[in-house]
Residue, then its C-alpha position, 0 to 999 in steps of 0.5 A: x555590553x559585552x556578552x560573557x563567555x558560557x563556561x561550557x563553551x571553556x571546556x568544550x576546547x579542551x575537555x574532549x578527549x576521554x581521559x582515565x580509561x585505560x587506567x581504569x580498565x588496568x586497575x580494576x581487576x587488581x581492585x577487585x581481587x584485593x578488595x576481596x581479600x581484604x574483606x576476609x581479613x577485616x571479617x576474621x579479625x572482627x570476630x577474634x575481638x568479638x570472641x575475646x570480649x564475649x569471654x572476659x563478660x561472661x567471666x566478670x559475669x561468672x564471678x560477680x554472681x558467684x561472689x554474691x552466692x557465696x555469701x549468701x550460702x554463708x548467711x545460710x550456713x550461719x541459719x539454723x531454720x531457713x524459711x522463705x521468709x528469711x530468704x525474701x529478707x536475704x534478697x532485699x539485703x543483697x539486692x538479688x531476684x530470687x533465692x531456692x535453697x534445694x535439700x540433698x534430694x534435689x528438691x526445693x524446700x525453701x523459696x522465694x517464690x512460692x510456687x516453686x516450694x517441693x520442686x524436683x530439680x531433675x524436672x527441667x532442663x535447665x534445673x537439672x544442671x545444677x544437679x552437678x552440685x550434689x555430685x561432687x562440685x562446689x560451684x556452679x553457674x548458668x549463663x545469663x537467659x530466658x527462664x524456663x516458664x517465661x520466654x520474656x524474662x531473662x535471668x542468670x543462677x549461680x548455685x554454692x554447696x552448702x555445709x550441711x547437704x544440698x545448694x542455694x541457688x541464687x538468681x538475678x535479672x536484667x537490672x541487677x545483672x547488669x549493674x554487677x558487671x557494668x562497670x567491668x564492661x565499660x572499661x573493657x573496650x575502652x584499651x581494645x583495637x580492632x586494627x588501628x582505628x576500629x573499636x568494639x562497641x557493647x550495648x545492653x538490652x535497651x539498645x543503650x551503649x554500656x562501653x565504647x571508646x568514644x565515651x558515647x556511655x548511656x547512648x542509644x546505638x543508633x548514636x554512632x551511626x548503626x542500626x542493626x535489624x536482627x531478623x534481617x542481620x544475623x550475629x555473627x555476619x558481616x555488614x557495613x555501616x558509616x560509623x562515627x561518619x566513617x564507613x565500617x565492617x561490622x559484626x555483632x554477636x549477643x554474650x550475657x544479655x550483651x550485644x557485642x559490636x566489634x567495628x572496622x573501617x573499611x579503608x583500613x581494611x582494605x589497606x593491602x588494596x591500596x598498597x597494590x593498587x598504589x603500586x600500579x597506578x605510579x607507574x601510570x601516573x607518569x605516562x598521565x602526568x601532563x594531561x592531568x596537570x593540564x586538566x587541573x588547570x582548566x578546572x581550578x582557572x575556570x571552575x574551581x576558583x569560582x566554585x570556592x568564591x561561590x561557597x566562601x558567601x555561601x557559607x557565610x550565610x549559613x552562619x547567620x550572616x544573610x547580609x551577605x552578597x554573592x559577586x562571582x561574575x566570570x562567566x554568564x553562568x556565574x554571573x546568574x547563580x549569583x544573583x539567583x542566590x541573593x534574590x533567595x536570601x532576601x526572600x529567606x530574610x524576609x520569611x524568617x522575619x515574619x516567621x519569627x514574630x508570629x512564632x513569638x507570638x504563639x509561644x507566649x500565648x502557648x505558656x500563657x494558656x498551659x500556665x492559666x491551665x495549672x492552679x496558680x493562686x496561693x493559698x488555694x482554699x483559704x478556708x480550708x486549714x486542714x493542709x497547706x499546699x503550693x506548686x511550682x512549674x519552670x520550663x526549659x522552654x517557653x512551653x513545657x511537658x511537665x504539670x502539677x494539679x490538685x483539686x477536690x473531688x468531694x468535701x473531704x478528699x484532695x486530689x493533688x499530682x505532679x507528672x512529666x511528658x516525655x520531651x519538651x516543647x508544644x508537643x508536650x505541652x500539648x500532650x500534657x494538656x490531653x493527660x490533665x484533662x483525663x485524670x482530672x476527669x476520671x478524678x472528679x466521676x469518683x474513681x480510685x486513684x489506681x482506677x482514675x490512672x488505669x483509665x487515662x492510661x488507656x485514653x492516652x494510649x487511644x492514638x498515641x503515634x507519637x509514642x509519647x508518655x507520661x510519668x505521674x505520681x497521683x495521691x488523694x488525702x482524706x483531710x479528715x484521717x490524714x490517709x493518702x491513697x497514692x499510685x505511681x506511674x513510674x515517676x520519683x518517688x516523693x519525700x515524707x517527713x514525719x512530725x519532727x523526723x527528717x525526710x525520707x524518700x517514700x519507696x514504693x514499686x511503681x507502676x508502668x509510665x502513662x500511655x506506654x502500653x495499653x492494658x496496664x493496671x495500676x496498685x494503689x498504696x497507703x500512707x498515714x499523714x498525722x498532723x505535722x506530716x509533710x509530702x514532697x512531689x517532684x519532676x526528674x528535672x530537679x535531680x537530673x538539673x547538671x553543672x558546667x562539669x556534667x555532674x548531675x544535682x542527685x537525690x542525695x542533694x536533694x534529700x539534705x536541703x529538704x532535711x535543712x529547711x524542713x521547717x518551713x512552709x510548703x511555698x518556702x520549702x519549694x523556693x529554697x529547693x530551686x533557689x539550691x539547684x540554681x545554684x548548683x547548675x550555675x551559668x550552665x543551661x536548664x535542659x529541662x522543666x522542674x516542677x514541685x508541689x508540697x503538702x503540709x497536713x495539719x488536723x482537721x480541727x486546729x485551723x493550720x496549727x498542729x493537732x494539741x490532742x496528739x500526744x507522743x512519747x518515745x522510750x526504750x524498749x525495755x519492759x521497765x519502761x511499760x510503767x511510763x507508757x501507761x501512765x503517759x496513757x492514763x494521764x491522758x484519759x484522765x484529761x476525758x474523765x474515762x470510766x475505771x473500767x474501760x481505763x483498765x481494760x485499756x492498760x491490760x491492753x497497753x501492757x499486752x502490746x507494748x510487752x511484745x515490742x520489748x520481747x519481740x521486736x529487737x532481738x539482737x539489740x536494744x530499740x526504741x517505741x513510740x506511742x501516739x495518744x489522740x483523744x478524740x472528743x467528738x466521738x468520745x474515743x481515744x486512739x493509741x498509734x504504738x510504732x518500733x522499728x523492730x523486725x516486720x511482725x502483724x500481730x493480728x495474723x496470729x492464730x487466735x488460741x482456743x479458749x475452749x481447752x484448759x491452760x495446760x492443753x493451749x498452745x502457748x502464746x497467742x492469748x495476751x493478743x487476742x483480749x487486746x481484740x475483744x477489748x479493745x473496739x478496732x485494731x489495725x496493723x501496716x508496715x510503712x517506711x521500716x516502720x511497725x504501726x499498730x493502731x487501736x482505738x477504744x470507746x469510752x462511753 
């Protein structure tokens, strides 16, 4: 057999003169003048880019804020008593952080912040700017940073005259701050070259892309390629970075809460280089023409060809197709690459088979032992007839890191949740097992539901170098009142549906995510389930669930199914919700778990149907109408046989509450109010639930009026409310949804 020529003997001949040298040493002081120059005109440009972008922020900044405080003042204007209470309704309505209207000495003398009642505007430095309003200006504006008491919190103000003397100065934080101006600050990169290809990039505060000319919106930074340590990368400096693959100058500068980025490739940069240099090496060329021709030769003949034969089965199997055979046999170098590489691929052919069967296996036995973790039968208390329940788990993958639970912690308390880990997979499915068995556990020892979370929070963050988190909505239901204490670590809020109401989404501030930082408290919050009352729970992958066209399904979608089918049991209502964002996503992928439980409560004593002995009426709240509400009232007592004299005392109290409702609680239009009447006959008690949707008032924080003076001494008011309280054996007052519930309940024996 004929032995094969090595392929470094081929080269040897011809490959033994040192080529390049004299061109490399002609170029290499022209390259390195040009390149420095070319360095200083990139670093020049950037920042001219990044200045005009900076100001056109800090104008849409300017202008949206002062927009804002310019209607506020005018809702001031309009006001003849401003109180911090009004300027909390003024912040909700325009979605603002703070409001301080300041007097024409400079003092603060309505806030909504209580602690900053009385303060002196020339006691800060950064107050004491707007000092310049009771001097002359009309307008004036900060830019946006950290307040003066806070370091960590960062805010802007704007201040507006008002007519009457003094300012109100209005400021706003991160998030709002940024939704003003987002949408100004998207498009303006999306038109602006830095050069010919570079591009200005700005990110906020989370290190998240608002604009960019690539459409990489939403993105983290770190996206396109850069990751900017800033203790060691000042703003203002130039660096390099591979940007969209590709080799860039860089300079950043922070503008409004915003990091400016503005990106220039370095061979643009340096194109006057390249002309210079290009120029020189012709000239060379010439001289070199034939070796290089002759080496090019030899390397394509020799080398090259083989190299791309090699690559061609080499990038077939890449793609999957491990069938392939690797047949280059040139020269004995080849010839042995060739067949280390088939001996490699069927060495991979046979891992991959094996690896592939025991994987298989272990992920069906992973979703078979996280699926038998959540409660799967339904119903799950067959003797229990007070609620119905039912939940459902759908993963992206063959595991998931979403879950639901529910379970009794004593004879009348359910605990039921739904809760998502951030990522997918064994990882989260694992992690969801650990939460799982935390809050359940907390649960069962008998905690509150703010406290069951405050401890698995502090548990999950024991060793979390995953830096994974949960989100979960918790509630325990007393199945005897119908009162659900609830927390929120930070997940969607849940749907509500009231009786024969629609279903609204129960708004509540939530709570920091599970095992994100240690320490955290969590607040427990109420809500008052009558019999018919419906809860709906839900993961993020219900209304992020997206189309082929990228839209997402959304709250609002959500929000009109559950409206549609809000009449049918929890199981079919949680069908017809997945059945409709099937629908909706269509042939496109479920990029994440969906998961949902709802709860329908009843009355403890119906057996699954509604409570008969609630009753109800709606009319006008005109004081026309008191007649019918008492009578509605005394009809039901009849029913008890109540004595005269506790039905009396009960319509004096009627009277009282419902004639506040008409003269108080719509002032500028006409209203309606509800009355709930449950005769409870166990107890021998009835409770009245009178509900408006007036202006917030608690009738029970008034003053109780001193019954010592006579008539004329008294202040007025203030009397009619206080016989309700000592006639009546227990009175209550919350504010839920829009909502003023006022409960009392009176004995009749």
């Amino acid at each position: 057999m004929k032995k094969k020529k090595k392929i470094s003997q081929s080269f040897q001949k011809w490959l033994s003169v040192v080529i390049m040298i004299a061109f490399l040493v002609t170029t290499v002081c022209l390259w390195v003048i040009q390149t420095k120059l070319s360095e200083n005109n990139a670093i020049k440009l950037l920042a001219l880019n990044i200045s005009d972008v900076r100001e056109d922020i800090i104008d849409a900044s300017d202008e949206n804020l002062l927009k804002l405080t310019h209607e506020i003042a005018e809702e001031l204007n309009q006001t003849n008593e401003v109180t911090s209470e009004f300027l909390e309704q003024l912040t909700a309505k325009y979605d603002v952080t703070e409001i301080n209207r300041i007097n024409p000495d400079g003092i603060i003398d309505a806030s909504t912040y209580p602690d900053f009642l009385d303060y002196d505007m020339r006691s800060g430095a950064q107050s004491s700017e707007f000092l310049v309003l009771l001097s002359g200006d009309k307008e004036y504006v900060q830019s946006y940073q950290p307040v003066s008491y806070d370091d960590s919190i960062s805010r802007k103000y704007g201040g507006v005259v008002l007519n009457n003397g003094g300012f109100v100065q209005v400021g706003y934080g991160s998030e709002r701050f940024q939704k003003d101006i987002d949408e100004f600050v998207v498009g303006v990169t999306r038109n602006r070259h830095v050069g010919e290809g570079g591009s200005v990039i700005i990110v906020n505060e989370a290190w998240n892309i608002v604009s960019d000319r690539q459409g990489n919106e939403g993105k983290n930074l770190e996206t396109v390629g850069v990751w900017i340590d800033r203790d060691k990368t000042p703003a203002g400096e130039v660096f390099i970075e591979t940007v969209y693959g590709e080799p860039c100058y860089c300079m950043y500068q922070i503008s409004e809460g915003y990091l400016v980025l503005a990106v220039m490739p370095t061979g643009e940069a340096a194109l006057s280089r390249n002309v210079s240099v290009g120029v020189t090496t012709a000239m060379q060329i010439l001289v070199f023409a034939a070796l290089f021709a002759l080496i090019f030769f030899l390397v394509r003949r020799l080398v090259v060809d083989n190299i791309y034969k090699v690559n061609e089965s080499l990038s077939a199997i890449s793609e999957g197709r491990l069938d392939t055979t690797v047949n280059v046999r040139s020269h004995e170098e080849f010839n042995a690459l060739s067949d280390d590489i088939n001996a490699t691929v069927n060495t991979l052919k046979r891992y991959i088979s094996e690896a592939e069967a025991r994987i298989d296996a272990e992920l069906a036995f992973a979703k078979a032992i996280q699926h038998s973790a959540l409660p799967s039968v339904f119903p799950p208390y067959p003797n229990r007839k007070e609620f119905d329940i039912w939940a459902g788990m759908y993963t992206a993958k063959e595991v998931g890191g979403d879950f639901y639970d529910f379970y009794f912690v004593d004879e009348d308390t359910l605990a039921f949740l739904v809760a998502d880990v951030s990522g997918k997979g064994i990882p989260a499915a694992m992690f969801m097992m650990t939460a799982k068995t935390f809050i359940k556990s907390f649960a069962e020892s008998g905690m509150s539901v703010e406290e069951v979370l405050s401890h698995a929070n502090e548990k999950l963050c024991e060793g979390n170098d995953a830096n994974m988190f949960v989100t979960a909505w918790m509630g325990l239901l007393n199945t005897k009142t119908g009162v659900v204490s609830y927390a929120n670590a930070g997940h969607n809020p849940p749907l509500v549906k009231h009786g024969d109401e629609t279903f609204t989404y129960l708004k509540s501030r939530p709570g920091f995510v599970l095992a994100g930082m240690e320490g955290v408290r969590y607040r427990k919050n109420e809500i008052q389930l009558l019999p018919g009352d419906s809860i709906y729970l839900y993961t993020d992958g219900v209304t992020e669930a997206t189309n082929i066209d990228n839209e997402l399904y959304g709250e609002e979608r959500l929000l009109h199914v559950m409206n549609q089918k809000a009449n049918l049991s929890s199981q079919e209502l949680c069908e017809a919700v997945k059945a409709d964002v099937d629908a909706f996503v269509g042939e496109a992928p479920q990029f994440d778990d969906i998961t949902m439980l709802c709860l329908n409560y009843f009355s403890p004593d119906e057996k699954g149907e509604k409570n008969k002995k609630v009753k109800e009426l709606t009319v006008k709240a005109t004081v026309e109408n008191i007649d019918e509400i008492t009578d509605f009232i005394n009809e039901q007592l009849e029913s008890m046989n109540c004595p005269m004299k506790v039905q009396m005392q009960i319509d004096v109290a009627v009277d009282e509450i419902f004639g506040n409702i008409c003269h108080y609680a719509y002032p500028l239009r006409e209203g309606e109010a509800t009355v709930f009447v449950e005769m409870q006959e166990e107890t021998q008690a009835v409770v009245m639930t009178f509900m408006d949707s007036g202006i917030p008032y608690n009738p029970l924080e008034k003053e109780e009026p001193d019954t010592t003076l006579s008539a004329e001494e008294r202040e007025i008011g203030g009397l009619g409310i206080f016989i309700v309280k000592k006639t009546m054996d227990e009175i209550s007052y919350r504010y839920e949804n829009g909502k003023n519930i006022l409960t009392v309940k009176k004995y009749m024996k």
